[in-house]
FIPABA-965820 format. One line per 4 residues: number of its first residue (from 0); their letters; for each residue z, x, y of N, C-alpha, C. Coordinates in Angstrom, 2 decimals. Atoms other than C-alpha are relative to their C-alpha. Layout:
N
NUM) A) Z/X/Y/Z/X/Y/Z/X/Y | ...
//
This chain:
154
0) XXXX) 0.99/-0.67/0.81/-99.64/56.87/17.35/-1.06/-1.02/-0.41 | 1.53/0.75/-0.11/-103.14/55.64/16.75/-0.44/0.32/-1.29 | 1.02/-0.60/0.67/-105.41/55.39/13.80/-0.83/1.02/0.17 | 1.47/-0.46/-0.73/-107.97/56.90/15.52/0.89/1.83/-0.32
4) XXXX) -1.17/-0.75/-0.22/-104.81/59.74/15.66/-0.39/0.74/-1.24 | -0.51/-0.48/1.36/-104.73/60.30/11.93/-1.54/-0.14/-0.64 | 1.00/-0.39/0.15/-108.17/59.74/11.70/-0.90/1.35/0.20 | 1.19/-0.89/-0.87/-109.62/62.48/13.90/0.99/1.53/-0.78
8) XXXX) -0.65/-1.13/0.48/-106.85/64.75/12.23/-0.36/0.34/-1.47 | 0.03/-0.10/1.37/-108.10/64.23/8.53/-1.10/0.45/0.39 | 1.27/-0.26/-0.24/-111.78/65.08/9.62/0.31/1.40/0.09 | -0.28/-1.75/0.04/-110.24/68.37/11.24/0.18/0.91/-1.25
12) XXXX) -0.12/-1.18/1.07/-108.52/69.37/7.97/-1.37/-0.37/-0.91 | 0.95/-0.37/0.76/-111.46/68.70/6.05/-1.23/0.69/-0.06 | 0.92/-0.46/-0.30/-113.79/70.48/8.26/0.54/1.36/-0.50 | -0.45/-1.00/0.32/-111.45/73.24/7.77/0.42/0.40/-1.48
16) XXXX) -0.29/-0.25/0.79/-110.41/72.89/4.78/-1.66/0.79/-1.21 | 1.22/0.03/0.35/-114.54/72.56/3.41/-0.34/1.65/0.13 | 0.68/-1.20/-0.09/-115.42/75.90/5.41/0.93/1.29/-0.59 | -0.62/-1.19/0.95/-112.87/77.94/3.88/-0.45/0.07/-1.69
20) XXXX) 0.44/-0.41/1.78/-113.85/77.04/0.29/-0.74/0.41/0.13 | 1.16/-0.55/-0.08/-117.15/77.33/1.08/0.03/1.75/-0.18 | -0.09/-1.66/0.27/-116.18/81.19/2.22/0.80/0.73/-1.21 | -0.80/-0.59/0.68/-113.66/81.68/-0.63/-1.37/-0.40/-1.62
24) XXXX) 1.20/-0.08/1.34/-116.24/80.45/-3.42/-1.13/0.96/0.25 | 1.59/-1.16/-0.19/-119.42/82.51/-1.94/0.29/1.09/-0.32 | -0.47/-1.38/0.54/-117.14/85.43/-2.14/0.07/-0.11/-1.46 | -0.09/0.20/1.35/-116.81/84.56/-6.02/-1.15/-0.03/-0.32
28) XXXX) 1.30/0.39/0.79/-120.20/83.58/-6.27/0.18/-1.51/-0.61 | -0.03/1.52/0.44/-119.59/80.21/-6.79/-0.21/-1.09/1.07 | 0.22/1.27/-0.52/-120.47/76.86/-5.66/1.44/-1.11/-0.24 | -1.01/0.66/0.43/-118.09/73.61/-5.28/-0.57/-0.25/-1.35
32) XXXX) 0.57/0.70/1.22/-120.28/72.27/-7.84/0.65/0.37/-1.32 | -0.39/-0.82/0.70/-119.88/74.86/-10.16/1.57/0.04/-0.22 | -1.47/-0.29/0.03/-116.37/75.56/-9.38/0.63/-1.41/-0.80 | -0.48/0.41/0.32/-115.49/72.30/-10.40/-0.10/-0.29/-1.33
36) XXXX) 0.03/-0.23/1.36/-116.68/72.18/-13.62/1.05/1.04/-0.59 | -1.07/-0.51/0.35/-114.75/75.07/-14.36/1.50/-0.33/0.05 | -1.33/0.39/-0.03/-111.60/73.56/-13.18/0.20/-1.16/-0.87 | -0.32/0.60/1.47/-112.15/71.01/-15.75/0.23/0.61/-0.90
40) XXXX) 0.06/-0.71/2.02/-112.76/73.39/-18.79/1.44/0.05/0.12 | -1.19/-1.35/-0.42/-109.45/76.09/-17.15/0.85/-1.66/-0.42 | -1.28/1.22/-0.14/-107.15/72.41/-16.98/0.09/-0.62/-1.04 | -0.08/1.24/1.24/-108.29/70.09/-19.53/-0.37/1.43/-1.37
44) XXXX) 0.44/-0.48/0.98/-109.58/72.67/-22.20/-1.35/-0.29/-0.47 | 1.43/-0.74/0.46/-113.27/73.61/-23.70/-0.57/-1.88/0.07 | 0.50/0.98/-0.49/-115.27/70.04/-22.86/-1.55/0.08/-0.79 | 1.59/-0.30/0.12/-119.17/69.01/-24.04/-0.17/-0.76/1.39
48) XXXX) 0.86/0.02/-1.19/-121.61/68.53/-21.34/0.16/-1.44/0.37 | 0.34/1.70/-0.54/-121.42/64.31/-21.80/1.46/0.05/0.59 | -0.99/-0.17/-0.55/-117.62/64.90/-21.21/-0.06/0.32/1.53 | -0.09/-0.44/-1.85/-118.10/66.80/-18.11/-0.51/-0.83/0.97
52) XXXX) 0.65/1.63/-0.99/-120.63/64.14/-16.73/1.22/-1.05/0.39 | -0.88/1.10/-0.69/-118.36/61.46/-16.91/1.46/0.70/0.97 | -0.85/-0.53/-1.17/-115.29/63.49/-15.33/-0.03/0.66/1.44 | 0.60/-0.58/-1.33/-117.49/65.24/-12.68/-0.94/-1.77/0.71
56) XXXX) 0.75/0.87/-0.87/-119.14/61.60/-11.89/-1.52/-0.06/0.19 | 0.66/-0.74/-0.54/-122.31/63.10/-12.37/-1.00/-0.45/-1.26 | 0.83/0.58/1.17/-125.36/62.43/-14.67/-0.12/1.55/-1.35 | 0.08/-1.09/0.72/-125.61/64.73/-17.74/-1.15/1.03/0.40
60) XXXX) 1.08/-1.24/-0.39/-128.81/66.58/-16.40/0.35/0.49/1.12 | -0.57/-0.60/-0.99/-126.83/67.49/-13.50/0.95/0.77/-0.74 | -0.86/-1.09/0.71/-123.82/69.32/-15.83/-1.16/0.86/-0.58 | 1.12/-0.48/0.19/-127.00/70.71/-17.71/-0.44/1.21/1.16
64) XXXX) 0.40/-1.31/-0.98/-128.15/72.33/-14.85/1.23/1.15/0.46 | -1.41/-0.94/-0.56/-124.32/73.49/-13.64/-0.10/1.17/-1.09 | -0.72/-1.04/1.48/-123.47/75.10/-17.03/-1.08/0.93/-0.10 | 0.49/-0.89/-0.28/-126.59/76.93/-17.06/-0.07/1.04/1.24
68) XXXX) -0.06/-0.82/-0.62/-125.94/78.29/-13.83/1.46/0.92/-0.27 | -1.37/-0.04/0.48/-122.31/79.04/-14.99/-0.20/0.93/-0.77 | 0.66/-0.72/0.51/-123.88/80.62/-18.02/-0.81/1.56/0.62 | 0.89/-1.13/-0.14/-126.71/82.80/-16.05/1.21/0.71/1.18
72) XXXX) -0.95/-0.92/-0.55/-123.64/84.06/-14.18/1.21/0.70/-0.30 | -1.36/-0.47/0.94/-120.86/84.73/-16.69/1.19/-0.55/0.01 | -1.52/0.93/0.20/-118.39/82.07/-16.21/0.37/-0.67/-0.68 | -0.54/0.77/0.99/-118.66/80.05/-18.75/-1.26/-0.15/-1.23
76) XXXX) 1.35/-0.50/1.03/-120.92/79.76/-22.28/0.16/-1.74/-0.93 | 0.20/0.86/1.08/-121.85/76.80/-24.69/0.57/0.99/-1.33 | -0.21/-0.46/0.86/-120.62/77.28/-28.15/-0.20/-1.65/-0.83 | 0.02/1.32/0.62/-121.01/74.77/-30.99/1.08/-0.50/-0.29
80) XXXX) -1.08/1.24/0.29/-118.85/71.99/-31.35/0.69/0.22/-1.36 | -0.84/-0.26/1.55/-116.49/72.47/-34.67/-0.22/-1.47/-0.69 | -0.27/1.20/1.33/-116.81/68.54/-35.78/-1.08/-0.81/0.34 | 0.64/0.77/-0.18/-119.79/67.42/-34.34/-1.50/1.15/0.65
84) XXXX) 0.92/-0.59/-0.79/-123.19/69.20/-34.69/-1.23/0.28/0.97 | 0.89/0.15/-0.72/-125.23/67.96/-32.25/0.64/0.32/1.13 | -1.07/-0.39/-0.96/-122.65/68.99/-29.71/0.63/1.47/0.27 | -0.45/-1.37/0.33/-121.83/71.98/-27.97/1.20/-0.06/1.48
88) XXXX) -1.57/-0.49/-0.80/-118.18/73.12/-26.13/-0.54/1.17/1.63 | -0.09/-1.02/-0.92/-118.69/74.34/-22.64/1.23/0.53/-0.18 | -1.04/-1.15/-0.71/-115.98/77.22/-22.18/-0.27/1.36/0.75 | 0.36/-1.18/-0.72/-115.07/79.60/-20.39/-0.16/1.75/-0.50
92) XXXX) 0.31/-0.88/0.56/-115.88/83.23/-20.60/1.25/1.00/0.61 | -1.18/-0.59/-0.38/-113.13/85.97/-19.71/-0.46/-0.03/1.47 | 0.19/0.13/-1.73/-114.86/86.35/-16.01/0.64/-1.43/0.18 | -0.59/0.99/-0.58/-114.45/82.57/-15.69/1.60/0.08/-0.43
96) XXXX) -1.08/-0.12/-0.18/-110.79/82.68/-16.91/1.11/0.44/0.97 | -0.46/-0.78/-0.98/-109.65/85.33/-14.59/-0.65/-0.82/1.17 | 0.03/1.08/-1.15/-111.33/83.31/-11.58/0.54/-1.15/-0.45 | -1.23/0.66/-0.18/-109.50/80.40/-12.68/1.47/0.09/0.27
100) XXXX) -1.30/0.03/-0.73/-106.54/81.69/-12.86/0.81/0.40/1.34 | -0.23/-0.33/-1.51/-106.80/83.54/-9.46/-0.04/-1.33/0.73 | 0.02/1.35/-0.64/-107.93/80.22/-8.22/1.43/-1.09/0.02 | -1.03/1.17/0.59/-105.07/78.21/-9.77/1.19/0.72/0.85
104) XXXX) -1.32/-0.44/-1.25/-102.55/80.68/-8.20/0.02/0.13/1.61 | 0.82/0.72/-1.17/-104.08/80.55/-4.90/0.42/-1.08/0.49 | -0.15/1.48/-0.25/-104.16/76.56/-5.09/1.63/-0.10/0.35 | -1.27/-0.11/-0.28/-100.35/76.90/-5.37/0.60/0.37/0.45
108) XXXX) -0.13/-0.45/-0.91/-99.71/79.27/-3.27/-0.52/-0.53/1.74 | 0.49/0.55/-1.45/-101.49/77.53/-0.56/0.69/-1.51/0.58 | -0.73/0.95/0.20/-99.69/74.37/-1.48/0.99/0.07/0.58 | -1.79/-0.55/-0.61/-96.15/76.00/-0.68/-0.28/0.42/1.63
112) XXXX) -0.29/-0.70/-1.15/-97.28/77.65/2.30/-0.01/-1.03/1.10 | 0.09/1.22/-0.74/-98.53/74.30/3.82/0.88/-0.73/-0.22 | -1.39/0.84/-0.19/-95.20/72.46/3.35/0.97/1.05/0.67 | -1.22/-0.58/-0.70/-93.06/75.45/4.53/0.23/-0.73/1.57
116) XXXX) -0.65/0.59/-1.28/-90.91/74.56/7.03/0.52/-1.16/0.28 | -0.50/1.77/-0.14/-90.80/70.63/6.51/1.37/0.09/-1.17 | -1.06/0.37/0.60/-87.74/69.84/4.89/-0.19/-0.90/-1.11 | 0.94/1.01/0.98/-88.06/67.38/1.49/-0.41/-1.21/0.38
120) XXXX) 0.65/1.21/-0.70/-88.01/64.26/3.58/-1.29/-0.21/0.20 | 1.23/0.44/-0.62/-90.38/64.88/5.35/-1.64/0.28/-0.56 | 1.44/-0.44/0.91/-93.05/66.61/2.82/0.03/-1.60/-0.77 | 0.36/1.34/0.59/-92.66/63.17/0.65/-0.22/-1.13/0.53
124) XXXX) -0.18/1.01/-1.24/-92.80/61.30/3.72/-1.60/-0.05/0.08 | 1.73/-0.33/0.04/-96.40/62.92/4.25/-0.55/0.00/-1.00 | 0.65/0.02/0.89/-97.28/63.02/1.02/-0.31/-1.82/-0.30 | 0.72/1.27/0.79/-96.96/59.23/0.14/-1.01/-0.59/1.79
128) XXXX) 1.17/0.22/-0.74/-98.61/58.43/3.73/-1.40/0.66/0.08 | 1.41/-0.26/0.38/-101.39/60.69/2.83/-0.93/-0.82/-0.79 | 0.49/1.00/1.35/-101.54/58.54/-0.42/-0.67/-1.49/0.39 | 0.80/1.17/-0.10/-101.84/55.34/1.37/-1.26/0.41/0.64
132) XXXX) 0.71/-0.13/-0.68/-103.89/56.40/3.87/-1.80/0.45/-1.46 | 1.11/-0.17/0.25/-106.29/57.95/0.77/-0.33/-1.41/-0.92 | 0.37/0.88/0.76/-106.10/54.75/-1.27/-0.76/-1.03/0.72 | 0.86/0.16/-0.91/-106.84/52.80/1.98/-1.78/-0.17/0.08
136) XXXX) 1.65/-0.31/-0.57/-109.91/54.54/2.87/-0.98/-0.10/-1.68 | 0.60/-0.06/1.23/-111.14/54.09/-1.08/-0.12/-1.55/-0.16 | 0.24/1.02/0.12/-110.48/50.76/-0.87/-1.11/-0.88/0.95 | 0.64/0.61/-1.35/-112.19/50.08/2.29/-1.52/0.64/-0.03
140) XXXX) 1.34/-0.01/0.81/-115.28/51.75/0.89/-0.77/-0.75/-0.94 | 0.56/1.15/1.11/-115.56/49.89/-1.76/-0.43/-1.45/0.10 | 1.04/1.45/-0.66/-115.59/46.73/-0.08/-1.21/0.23/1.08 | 1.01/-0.39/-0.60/-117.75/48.36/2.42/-1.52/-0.27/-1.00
144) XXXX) 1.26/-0.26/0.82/-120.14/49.08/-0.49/-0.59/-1.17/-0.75 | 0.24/1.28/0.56/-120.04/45.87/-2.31/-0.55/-1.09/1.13 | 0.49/1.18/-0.74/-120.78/43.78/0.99/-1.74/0.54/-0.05 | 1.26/-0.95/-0.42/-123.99/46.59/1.63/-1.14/-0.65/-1.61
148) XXXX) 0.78/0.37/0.90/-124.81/45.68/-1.87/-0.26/-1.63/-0.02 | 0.34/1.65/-0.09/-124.66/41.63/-1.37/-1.07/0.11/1.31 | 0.80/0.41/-1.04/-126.88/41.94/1.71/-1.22/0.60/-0.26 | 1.29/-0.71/0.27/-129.56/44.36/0.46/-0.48/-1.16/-1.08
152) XX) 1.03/1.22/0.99/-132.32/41.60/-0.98/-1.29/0.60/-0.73 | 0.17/-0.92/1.21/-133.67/44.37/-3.18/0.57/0.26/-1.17
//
């Protein structure tokens, strides 16, 4: 077996994996974008906008824009903050709830169906070689990115 092996196979599931969300969010009306915000609020509980930035990775005028689309679609609403009033609580709204939790059962359901058949060996077998393989490729970015940044003389 080959890198190249386990390479060309992670690309597959992510091509596949990508165009199915894609079709399972459009049917919702949702974006990843979007969607993931919500899976913060639904997991962690009611969030402000600087919160969401830093857990989405993302600059606050980018959540800004999400939550209003979130908002002009009924998934989720600002409310004011209880201990801090310059601050306001994205949550969700009963639409977004109910798509989370369809989503969330879904996720788990899709989970089970993709291990049927392997035995426990071998699912924890794949699971921690997934793990290296994703820590790996995170690590090997990063030095990637740090050399890109020592050579750019900008």
């Amino acid at each position: 077996m080959s890198g190249t092996q386990i390479l060309d196979t992670l690309l597959a599931l992510t091509g596949v994996l990508s165009a199915d969300q894609e079709r399972e969010l459009d049917r919702r009306g949702l974006t990843p974008a979007r969607t993931h915000v919500l899976w913060l609020v639904f997991h962690e509980g009611p969030r402000t906008q600087a919160e969401l930035a830093t857990g989405l990775g993302v600059t606050p005028r980018n959540v800004t824009t999400l939550v209003d689309g979130l908002e002009a679609t009924g998934f989720a609403r600002r409310e004011p903050h209880p201990h801090d009033r310059r601050a306001v609580l994205v949550t969700l709204t009963d639409r977004g709830e109910v798509a989370m939790r369809a989503m969330d059962a879904e996720h788990t359901r899709l989970g089970a169906q993709l291990i049927d058949g392997l035995d426990d060996a071998t699912a924890q077998a794949t699971l921690r070689g997934l793990n290296h393989v994703l820590d790996r490729l995170s690590r090997l970015i990063a030095e990637h990115e740090a050399r890109t940044a020592e050579d750019d003389p900008s």
